[in-house]
N, C-alpha and C positions, 0 to 999 in steps of 0.2 A: 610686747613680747621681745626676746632678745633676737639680737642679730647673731651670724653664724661668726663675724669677724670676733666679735663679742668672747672676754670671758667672766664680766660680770651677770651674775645671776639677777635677770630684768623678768622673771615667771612672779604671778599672785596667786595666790592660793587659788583654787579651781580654774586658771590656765590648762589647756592642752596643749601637747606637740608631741611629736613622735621621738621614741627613741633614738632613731638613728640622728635626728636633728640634736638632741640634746649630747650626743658623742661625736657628733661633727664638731660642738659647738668646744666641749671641755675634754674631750678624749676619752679614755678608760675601756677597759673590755667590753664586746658585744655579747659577749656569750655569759657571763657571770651576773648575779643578781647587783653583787655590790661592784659598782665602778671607781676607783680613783682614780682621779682626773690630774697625767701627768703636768696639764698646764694653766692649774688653781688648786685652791684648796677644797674645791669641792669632793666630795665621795658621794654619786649617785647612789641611788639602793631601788632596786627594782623588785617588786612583787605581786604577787594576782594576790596576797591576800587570803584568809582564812582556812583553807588546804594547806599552808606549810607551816601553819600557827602564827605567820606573821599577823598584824590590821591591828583595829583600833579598839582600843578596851573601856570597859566602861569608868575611868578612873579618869580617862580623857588624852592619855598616852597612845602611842603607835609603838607595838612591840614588834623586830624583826628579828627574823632567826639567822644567826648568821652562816656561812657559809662551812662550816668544819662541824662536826661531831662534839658535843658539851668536852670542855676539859683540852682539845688537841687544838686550837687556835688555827687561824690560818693567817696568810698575810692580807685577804679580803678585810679580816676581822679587825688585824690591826689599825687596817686606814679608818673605819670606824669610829676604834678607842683614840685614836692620836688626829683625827676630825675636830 
């Protein structure tokens, strides 16, 4: 598991940690689904999944919805596309 000095990404797949540990760790909003993290390149994306259409489909992709309305973008969306 990463340390909090840490801004490399040391999580394996089925890892847990809490929220707050992983925006101590890289920064970004607490309140928003999508984070980008002033200090790496990462963009966290947070979601409970299948209520906001986001989760996993059976093609074997993770579809999230992102934070603006189809068509009006937001600046969540762009750390996303530029991810």
């Amino acid at each position: 598991m990463a340390t909090q000095a840490s801004h490399r990404w040391d999580y394996d797949y089925g890892d847990f940690t809490s929220r707050r540990l992983l925006h101590h760790q890289f920064g970004g909003s607490l309140m928003t689904g999508i984070a980008a993290s002033p200090a790496s390149s990462h963009v966290l994306l947070f979601s409970r999944g299948g209520a906001s259409g986001s989760g996993w489909r059976n093609d074997g992709f993770y579809y999230y919805e992102g934070a603006a309305a189809p068509g009006t973008g937001s600046l969540y969306n762009e750390a996303i596309e530029k991810a």
